[in-house]
N, C-alpha and C positions, 0 to 999 in steps of 0.2 A: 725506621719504626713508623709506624701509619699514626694520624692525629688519634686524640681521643675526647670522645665527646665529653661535656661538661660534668654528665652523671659518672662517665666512667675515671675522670678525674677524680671527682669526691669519693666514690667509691677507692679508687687506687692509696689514697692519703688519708682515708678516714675522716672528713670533713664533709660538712654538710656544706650540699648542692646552694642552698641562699649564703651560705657562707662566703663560698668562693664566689658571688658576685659580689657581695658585698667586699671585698678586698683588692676586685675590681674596678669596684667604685671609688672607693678612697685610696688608689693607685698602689696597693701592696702587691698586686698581682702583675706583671705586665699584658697589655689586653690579647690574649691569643687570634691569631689568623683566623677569616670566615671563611666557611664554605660557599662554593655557588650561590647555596640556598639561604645565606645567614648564619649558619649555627656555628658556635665556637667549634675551632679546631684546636686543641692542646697538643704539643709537643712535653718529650722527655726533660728540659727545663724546667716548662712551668710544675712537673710532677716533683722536679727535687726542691722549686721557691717553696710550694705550699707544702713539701712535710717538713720543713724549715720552718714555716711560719707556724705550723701548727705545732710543733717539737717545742718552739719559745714559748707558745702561748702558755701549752702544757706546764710550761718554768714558770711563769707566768711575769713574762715580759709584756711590755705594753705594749701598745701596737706603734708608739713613735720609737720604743727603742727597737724595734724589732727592724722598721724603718732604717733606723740608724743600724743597725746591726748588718742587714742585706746590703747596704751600701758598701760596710766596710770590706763587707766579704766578694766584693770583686776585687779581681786582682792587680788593677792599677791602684785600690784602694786598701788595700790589707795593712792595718794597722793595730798590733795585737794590743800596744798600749791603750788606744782608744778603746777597744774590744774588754779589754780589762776594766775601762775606769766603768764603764757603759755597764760590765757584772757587776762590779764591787758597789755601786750606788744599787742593783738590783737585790743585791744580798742586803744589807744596809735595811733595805723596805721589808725584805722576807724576816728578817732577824726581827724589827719593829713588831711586825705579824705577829709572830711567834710570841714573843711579850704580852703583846693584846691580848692575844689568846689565853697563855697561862694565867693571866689577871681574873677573865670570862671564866673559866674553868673553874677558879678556884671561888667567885663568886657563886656560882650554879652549884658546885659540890655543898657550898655551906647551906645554899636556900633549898636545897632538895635534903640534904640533910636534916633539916627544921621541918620539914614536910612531913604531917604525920602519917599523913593519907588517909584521916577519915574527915566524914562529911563535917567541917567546920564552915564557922560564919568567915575566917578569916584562912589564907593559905599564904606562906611565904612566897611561893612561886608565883603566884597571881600579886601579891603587893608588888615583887621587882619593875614587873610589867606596865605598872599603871601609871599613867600621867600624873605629874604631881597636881596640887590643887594649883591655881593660878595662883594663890599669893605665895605660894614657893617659886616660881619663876623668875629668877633672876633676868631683870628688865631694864 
């Protein structure tokens, strides 16, 4: 397989082009082979790290366990226990999420609920919003 240049990388993995250097810069990426002329050359490796990296992101793994995740998945390093506890703390955060959220939701359904929608001096949606006075500020 012939390299491929940096655009045709992000294009192949659905990642934007500042993306994939920035992932070279914080070493997520390993740096690809230059051309004569300078320009990144990509091989079929780096095409299968970054739809990995960006498959996690999409999970929405962090970029240290993602770290950890790449490492584990070479194969002097496969370790499915690690690979596990590395998910199960990532479920753990999503599950938390998920809680925030139906909290949120069910906040916003009662303040929209209260909303009458005509022009008033006062609107529940806009009180939620507003900074409290400073002598409510717990200090």
């Amino acid at each position: 397989m012939r390299s491929l240049t940096i655009g045709r990388l992000a294009a192949a993995t659905g990642v934007n082009l500042e993306t994939v250097r920035y992932y070279e810069r914080i070493k997520l990426m390993p740096p690809p082979a230059r051309t004569p002329s300078g320009h990144r050359a990509y091989e079929q490796a780096h095409v299968r790290r970054l739809a990995f990296i960006r498959r996690a992101r999409e999970l929405g793994f962090s970029i240290e366990q993602i770290r950890a995740l790449l490492a584990l998945s070479a194969p002097s390093r496969a370790s499915c226990a690690e690979v596990r506890e590395i998910a199960r703390a990532h479920l753990d955060e999503v599950r938390a999420k998920r809680a925030d959220l139906a909290k949120l939701e069910h906040i916003l359904a009662e303040t929209v609920a209260g909303c009458s929608g005509d022009a008033a001096p006062s609107c529940p949606v806009l009180d939620i919003l507003k900074m409290p006075d400073a002598e409510e500020w717990p200090i």
